[in-house]
Each structure stands twice: as C-alpha cells, then as structure tokens.
C-alpha positions in Angstrom: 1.4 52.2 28.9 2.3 48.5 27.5 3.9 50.2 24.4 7.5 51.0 26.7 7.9 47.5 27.2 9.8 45.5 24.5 9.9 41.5 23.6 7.6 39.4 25.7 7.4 42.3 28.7 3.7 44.2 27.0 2.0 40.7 26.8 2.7 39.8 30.6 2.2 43.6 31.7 -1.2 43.3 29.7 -2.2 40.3 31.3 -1.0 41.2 34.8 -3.3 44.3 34.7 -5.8 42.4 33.6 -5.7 39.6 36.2 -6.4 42.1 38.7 -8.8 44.6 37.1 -11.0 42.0 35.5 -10.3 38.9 37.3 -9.0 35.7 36.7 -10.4 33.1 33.7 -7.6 31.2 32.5 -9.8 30.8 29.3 -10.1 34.2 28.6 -5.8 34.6 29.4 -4.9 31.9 27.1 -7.0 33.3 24.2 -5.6 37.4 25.2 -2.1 35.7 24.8 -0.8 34.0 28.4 1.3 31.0 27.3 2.8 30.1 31.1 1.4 29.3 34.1 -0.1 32.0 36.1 2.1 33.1 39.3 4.4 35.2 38.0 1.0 37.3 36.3 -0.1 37.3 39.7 3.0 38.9 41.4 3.4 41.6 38.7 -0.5 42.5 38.6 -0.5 42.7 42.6 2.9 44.7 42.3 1.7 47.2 40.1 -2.2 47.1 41.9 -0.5 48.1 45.4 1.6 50.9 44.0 -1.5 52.2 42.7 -3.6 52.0 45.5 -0.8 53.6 47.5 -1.0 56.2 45.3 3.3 56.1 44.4 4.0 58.2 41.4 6.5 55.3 39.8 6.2 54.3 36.4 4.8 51.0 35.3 8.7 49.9 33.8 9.9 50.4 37.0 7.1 48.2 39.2 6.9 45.2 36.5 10.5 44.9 36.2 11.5 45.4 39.8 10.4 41.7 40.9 12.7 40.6 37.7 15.8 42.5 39.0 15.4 41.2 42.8 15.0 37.6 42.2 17.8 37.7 39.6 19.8 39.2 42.2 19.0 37.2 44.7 19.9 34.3 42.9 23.4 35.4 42.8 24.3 34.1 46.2 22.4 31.4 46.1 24.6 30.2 43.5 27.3 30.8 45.5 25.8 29.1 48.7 25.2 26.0 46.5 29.1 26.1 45.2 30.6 26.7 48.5 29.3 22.8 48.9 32.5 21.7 46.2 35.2 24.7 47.6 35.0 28.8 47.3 36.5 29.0 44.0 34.1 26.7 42.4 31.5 29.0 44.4 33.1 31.9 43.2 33.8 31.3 39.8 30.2 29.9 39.4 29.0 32.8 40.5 30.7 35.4 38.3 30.0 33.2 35.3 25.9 33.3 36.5 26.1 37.0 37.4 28.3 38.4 34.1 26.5 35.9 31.6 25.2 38.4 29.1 22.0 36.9 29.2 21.7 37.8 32.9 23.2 41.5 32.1 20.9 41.9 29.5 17.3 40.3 30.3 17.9 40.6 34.0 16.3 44.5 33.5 13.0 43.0 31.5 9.0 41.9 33.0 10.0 38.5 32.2 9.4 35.4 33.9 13.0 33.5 33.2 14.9 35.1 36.2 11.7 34.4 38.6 11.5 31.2 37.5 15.3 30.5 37.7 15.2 31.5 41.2 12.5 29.6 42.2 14.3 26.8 40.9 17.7 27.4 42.4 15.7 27.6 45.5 13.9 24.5 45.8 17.8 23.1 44.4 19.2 24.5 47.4 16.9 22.6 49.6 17.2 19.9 47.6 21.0 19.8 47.9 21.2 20.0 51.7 18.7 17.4 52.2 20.6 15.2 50.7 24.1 15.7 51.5 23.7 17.7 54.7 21.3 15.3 56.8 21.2 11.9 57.0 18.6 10.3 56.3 17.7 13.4 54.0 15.5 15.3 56.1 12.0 15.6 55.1 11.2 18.9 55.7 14.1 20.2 53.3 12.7 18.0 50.6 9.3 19.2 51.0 11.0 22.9 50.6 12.9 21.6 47.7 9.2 20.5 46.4 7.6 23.5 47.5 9.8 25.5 45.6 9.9 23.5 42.6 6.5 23.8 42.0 6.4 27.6 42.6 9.2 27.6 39.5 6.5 25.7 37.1 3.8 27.7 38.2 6.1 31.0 36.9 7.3 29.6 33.7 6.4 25.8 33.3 9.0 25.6 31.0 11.3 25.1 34.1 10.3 21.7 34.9 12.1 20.6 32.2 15.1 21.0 34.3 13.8 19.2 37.4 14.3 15.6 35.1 17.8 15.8 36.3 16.8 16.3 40.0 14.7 13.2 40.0 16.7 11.0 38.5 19.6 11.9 40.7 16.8 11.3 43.4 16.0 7.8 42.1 19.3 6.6 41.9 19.7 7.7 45.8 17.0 5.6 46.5 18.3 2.6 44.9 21.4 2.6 46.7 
C-alpha cells in the first residue's frame, strides 16, 4: 500500500511495482510520474517481486527501503577508505561528519534514490582515486570501474552527474601534465 510511504517514496514504489507487473515503457513512466533514470526502479521492483514470489510475509516499507539503508551504510566506509588516502583522522572525521549529517540520519530510512545514487558515485570515486594515485600509469581497469560505476550513479538519479564535472576536469588537467 503506497499510502505508508511519505515524500518522493509512493511515486518510486508505484512505478517500481509497475515496472515489473506491467513492463517497462519509459513513455508510459514519464507520464505516471518517473522523473530519473530507471535503475534504481528496477532494483526496488525486483526487491519487492522476489519477496513476493518467495512468499516472505515482510511489508512493502521494509523491502523498498532496505536497498536505501544498505547502500547508505555501505558508503560509510567507503568514505573512510577514500580519507585514509590524506591520514586516519581526516578518514575519520570525514566519516562521522557523512554518517551523523542529519540528512543521512533522516532520509537514509526512505525508498529514495539519493543514498543509491551517492554510493554508486563514491564507488566509481574510489576507483577513480586509486587509479590515479595508486598506479602509475593510472591503471586502466580501475578507470573503467571508476566509469562503470559512474554510469550506474546516473542511471539511479541522473542528477548525480552533475558531480562527476569535478572528476573530469581533475582528469583533464592530469592529462595535460
């Protein structure tokens, strides 16, 4: 029932279901209210398909917010993995500021596609950040990862890509010196 779910959380839950009940027509999602790209729809609707088909008693706030909650916790030590490159304590405090933000505390629990997104993201930056100051020459596969992963971030929320400017400008200047 999409009326427990507050903010943005009833529209993706509505078009999740109906990715994998009805199929998929981009058209159709754009016009029953799908603003972002269509991964993220995909991951929910397949979530809450195989707990039905498994028959598991577990109600539908729990299954389309439990992909929300891991990736948001997973990201926390990825920000610590990519601060331990300038010292623990830049690690560390990067990390408590990411993982007690209030925005994390608070939309962390929600069917959103922000934290998903965001760790896709800090994924393909992870990569990123190791092919370039890990290996030398940056190594190729590590970029393609860092690619790999940024991609998956736009096709979540493309809203992310906006962040990627950064990346490839730091990535032209490398190439220029």
């Amino acid at each position: 029932d999409e009326r427990a779910f507050v903010h943005d959380e009833s529209i993706h839950v509505s078009i999740a279901k109906y990715f994998v009940t009805q199929g998929y027509n981009w058209e159709q999602e754009v016009a029953y209210g799908a603003q972002h790209m269509p991964l993220q729809y995909f991951i929910l609707g397949w979530s809450w398909l195989l707990t039905q088909k498994l028959h598991w008693n577990l109600p539908d706030e729990f299954i389309f917010r439990f992909p929300s909650v891991i990736m948001s916790s997973l990201t926390i030590p990825l920000v610590y993995i990519i601060g331990r490159r300038w010292g623990w304590l830049i690690a560390l405090t990067a990390t408590l500021f990411f993982a007690f933000h209030p925005y994390v505390l608070v939309y962390t629990r929600f069917a959103s596609l922000d934290f998903p997104s965001l760790f896709w993201f800090t994924l393909g930056l992870y990569f990123y950040i190791e092919a370039q100051y890990v290996e030398k020459p940056p190594s190729r596969i590590q970029l393609w990862l860092s690619g790999v992963f940024f991609a998956i971030a736009g096709m979540t929320k493309v809203y992310s890509l906006i962040i990627l400017a950064p990346v490839l400008i730091h990535s032209a200047l490398l190439g220029k010196s």
